[in-house]
C-alpha positions as CSV (number, residue, x, y, z in Angstrom):
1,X,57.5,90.0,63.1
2,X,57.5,92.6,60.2
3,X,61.1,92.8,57.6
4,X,61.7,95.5,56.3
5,X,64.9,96.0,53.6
6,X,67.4,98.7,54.3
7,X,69.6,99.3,51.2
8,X,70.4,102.5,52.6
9,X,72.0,101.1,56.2
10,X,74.2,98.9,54.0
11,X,75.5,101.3,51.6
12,X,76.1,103.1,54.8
13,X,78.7,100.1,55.9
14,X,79.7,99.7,52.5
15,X,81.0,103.5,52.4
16,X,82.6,102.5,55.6
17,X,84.3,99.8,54.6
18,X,85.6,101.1,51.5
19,X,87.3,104.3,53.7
20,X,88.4,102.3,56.2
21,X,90.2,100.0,54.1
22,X,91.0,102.8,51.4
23,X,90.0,101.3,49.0
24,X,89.1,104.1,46.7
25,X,92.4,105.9,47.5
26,X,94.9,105.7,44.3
27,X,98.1,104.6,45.5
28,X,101.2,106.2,44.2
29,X,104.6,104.8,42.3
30,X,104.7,101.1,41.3
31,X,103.9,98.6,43.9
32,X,105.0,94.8,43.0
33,X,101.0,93.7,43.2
34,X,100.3,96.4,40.5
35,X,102.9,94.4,38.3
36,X,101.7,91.0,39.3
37,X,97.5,91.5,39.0
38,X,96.4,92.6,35.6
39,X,97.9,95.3,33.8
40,X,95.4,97.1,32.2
41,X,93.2,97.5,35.8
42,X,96.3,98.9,37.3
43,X,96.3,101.3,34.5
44,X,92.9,102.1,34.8
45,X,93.0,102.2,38.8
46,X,95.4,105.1,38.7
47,X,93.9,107.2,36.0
48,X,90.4,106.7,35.8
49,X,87.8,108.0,38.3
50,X,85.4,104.7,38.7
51,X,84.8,103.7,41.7
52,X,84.9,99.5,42.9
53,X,81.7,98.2,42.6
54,X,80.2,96.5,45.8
55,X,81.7,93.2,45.2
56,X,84.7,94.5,44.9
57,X,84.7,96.5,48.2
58,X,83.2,93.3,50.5
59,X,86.1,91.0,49.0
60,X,88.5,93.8,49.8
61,X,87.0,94.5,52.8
62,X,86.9,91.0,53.9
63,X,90.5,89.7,53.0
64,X,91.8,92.9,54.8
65,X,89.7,92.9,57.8
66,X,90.3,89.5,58.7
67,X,94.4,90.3,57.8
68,X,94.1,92.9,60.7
69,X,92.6,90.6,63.1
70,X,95.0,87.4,62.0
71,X,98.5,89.8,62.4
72,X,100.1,89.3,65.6
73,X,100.4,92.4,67.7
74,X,104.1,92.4,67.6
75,X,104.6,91.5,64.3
76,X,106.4,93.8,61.5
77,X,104.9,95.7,58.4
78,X,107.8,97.5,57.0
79,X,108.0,98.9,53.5
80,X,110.5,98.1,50.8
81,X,111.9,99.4,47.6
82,X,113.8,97.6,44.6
83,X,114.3,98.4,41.2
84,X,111.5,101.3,41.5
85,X,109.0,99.0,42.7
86,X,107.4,98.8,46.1
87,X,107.0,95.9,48.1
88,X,104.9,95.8,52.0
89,X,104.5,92.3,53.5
90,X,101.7,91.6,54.9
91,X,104.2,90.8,58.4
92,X,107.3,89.8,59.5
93,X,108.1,87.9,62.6
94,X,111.1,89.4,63.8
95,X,113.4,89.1,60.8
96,X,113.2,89.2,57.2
97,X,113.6,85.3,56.6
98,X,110.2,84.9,58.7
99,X,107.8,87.1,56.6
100,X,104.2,86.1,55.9
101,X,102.0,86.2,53.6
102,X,98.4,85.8,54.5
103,X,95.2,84.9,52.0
104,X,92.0,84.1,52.3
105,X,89.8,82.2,50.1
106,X,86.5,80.7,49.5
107,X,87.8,77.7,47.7
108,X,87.9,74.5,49.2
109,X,91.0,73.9,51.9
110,X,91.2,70.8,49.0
111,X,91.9,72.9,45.9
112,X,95.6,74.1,46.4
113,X,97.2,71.0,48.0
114,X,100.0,69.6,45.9
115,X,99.6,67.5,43.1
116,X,96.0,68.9,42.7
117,X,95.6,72.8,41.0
118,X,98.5,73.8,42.8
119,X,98.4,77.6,44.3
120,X,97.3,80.5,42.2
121,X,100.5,81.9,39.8
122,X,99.6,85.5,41.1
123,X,99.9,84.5,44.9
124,X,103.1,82.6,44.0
125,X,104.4,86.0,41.5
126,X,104.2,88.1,44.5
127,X,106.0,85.7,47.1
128,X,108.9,85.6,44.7
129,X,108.5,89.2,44.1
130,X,108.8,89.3,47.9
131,X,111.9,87.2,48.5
132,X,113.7,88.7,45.6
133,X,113.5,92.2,46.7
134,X,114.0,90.8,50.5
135,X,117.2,88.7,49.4
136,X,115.9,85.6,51.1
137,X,114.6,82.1,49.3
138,X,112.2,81.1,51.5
139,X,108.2,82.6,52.2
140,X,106.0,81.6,54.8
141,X,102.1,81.5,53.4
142,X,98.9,81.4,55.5
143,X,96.1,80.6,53.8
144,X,92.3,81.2,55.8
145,X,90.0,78.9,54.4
146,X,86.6,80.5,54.8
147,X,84.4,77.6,54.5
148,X,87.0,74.5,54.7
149,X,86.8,71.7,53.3
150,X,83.3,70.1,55.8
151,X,79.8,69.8,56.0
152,X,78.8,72.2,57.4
153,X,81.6,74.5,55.9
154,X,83.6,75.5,59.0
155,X,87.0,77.9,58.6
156,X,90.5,76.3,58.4
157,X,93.7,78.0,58.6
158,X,96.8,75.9,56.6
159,X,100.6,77.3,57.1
160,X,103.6,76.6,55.0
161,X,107.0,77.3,54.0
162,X,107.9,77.4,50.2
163,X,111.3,77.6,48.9
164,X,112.8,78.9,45.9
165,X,115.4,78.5,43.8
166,X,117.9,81.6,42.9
167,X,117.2,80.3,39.3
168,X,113.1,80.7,40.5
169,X,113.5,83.9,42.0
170,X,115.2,86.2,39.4
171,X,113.5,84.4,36.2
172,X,110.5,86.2,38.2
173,X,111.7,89.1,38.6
174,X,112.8,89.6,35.2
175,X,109.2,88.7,34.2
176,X,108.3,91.8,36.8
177,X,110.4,93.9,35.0
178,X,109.5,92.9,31.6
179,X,105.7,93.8,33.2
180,X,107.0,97.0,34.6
181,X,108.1,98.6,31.2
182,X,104.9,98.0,29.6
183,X,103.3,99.5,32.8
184,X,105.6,102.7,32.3
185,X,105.3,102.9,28.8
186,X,101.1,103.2,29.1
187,X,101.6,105.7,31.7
188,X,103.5,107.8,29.3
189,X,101.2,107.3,26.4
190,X,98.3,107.8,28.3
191,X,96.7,104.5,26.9
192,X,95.9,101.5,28.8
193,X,97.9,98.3,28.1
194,X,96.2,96.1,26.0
195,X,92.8,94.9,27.5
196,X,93.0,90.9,28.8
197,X,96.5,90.4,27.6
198,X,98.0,90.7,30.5
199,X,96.1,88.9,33.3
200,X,93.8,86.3,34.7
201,X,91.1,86.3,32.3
202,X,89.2,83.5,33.8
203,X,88.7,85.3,37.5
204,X,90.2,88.9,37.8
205,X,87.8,90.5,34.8
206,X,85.1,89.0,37.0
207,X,84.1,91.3,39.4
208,X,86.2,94.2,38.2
209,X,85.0,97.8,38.0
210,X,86.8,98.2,34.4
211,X,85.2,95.0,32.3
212,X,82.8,97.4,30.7
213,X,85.8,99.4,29.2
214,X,88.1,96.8,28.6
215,X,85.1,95.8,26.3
216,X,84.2,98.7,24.7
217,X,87.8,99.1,23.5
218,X,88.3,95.5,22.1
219,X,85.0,95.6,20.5
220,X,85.5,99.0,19.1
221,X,84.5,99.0,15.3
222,X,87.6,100.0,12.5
223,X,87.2,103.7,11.9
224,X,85.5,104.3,8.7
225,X,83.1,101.0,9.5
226,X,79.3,101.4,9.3
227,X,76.8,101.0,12.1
């Protein structure tokens, strides 16, 4: 048997993917994920013509896709709007106080139980983001563990309810808000908010298509310096 490598077949799917999923498409007005992900990408996502690199697109890709096949037929996707910000569960099941939110995630089916690390602030940001503008207190969240927690890895999928507190819910949405001005405010000026102040350092500058500027504009010598 001879192998032979085929870069150009998988850009191929990989330009497939990334229409499909449009996923180079800018998305207009303020969307409550563009307040609760990092600041300075959504900046950069709506002005600057980069496009996602190939990580990006397969972890888009993937998480969607499997969104798609994991949403019952008859479930719900309606759009919402509060306070200039636009919210789109992932579904509903009949009525607003039974909307999901589904994630996937390579991490062990270990890592988010209680009294361990606890579920990631953004995922938890959005779902109150999501009950505030719905006017409920309670979220149901699936999460698709892609390779479990045995050996061999084998997909797991773990449902459950979180409630909120009023007190929770609009403490987080003034933190939206808060977000949402300085959002505005670079839109107007035309200049990005400042670079890693204002997300997840340790895992959404990563695989992001705007580390190399975020870079170049915190390490930019004083004006006047030598070379």
């Amino acid at each position: 048997m001879e192998r032979i490598k085929n870069p150009e077949l998988s850009r191929q799917i990989l330009n497939h993917l990334a229409t499909k999923y449009k996923i180079k498409e800018v998305r207009q007005g303020i969307h409550l994920s563009t307040l609760v992900y990092c600041l300075t990408r959504s900046f950069f996502s709506h002005t600057a013509e980069i496009d996602p690199t190939d990580k990006e697109v397969m972890l888009f890709a993937l998480g969607l896709g499997l969104q798609d096949v994991l949403t019952p037929p008859d479930a719900l996707t309606p759009i919402y709007e509060k306070d200039g910000i636009t919210y789109s569960p992932d579904f509903q099941l009949k009525v607003a106080e039974n909307t999901c939110e589904l994630k996937t995630t390579r991490a062990s089916s270990h890592k988010y139980e209680e009294g361990q690390e606890g579920l990631p602030e953004t995922w938890v940001e959005y779902i109150k983001g999501g009950c505030y503008i719905l006017g409920v207190n309670t979220y149901n969240l699936i999460v698709l563990y892609m390779l479990g927690n045995y050996k061999p890895p084998f997909p797991t999928i773990d449902s459950e309810l979180l409630i909120f507190s009023d007190g929770e819910l609009q403490e987080n949405w003034q933190y939206l808000l808060d977000r949402k001005v300085i959002y505005e405010a670079a839109l107007a000026a035309n200049k990005p908010p400042k670079p890693k102040a204002f997300c997840k350092i340790e895992w959404e500058c990563k695989y992001c298509r705007f580390k190399l500027v975020c870079d170049a504009i915190l390490y930019q010598p004083p004006v006047g310096a030598g070379p």
